[in-house]
C-alpha positions as CSV (number, residue, x, y, z in Angstrom):
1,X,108.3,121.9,25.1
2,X,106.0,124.9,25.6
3,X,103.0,122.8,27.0
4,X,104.8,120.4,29.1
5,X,106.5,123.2,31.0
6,X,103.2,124.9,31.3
7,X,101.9,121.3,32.2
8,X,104.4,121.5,35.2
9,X,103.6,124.8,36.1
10,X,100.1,123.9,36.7
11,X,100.5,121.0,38.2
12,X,103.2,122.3,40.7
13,X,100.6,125.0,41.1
14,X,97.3,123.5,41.8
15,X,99.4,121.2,44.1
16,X,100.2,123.6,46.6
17,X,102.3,124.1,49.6
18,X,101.7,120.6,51.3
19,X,104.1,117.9,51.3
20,X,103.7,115.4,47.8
21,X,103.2,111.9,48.4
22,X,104.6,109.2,46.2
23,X,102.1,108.7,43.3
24,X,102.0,113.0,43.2
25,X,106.1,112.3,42.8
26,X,105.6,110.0,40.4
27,X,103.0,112.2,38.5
28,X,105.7,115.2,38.4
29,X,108.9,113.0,37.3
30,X,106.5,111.9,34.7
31,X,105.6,115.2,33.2
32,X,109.4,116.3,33.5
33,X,110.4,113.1,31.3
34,X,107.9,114.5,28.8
35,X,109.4,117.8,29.0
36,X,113.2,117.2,29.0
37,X,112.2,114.5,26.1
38,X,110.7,117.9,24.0
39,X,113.9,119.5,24.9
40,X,115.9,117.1,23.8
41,X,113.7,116.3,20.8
42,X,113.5,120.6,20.1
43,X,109.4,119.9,19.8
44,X,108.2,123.5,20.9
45,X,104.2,121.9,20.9
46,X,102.3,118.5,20.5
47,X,101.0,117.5,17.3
């Protein structure tokens, strides 16, 4: 949970102010599956 929430936070950040196209969309919803999946799961970190 810990590193896909910091996975988003960099991603989001290095991304910047400037409007996302799909395939950046995409990219996001994909790292927030892997993160609500952790939260659901309770994984705090990758094996």
């Amino acid at each position: 949970m810990t590193e896909a929430n910091e996975a988003i936070r960099r991603y989001v950040a290095l991304h910047g102010p400037r409007p996302w196209s799909a395939a950046e969309r995409a990219e996001l919803q994909r790292l927030y599956a892997a993160w609500l999946s952790a939260v659901r799961n309770g994984i705090d970190q990758a094996a």
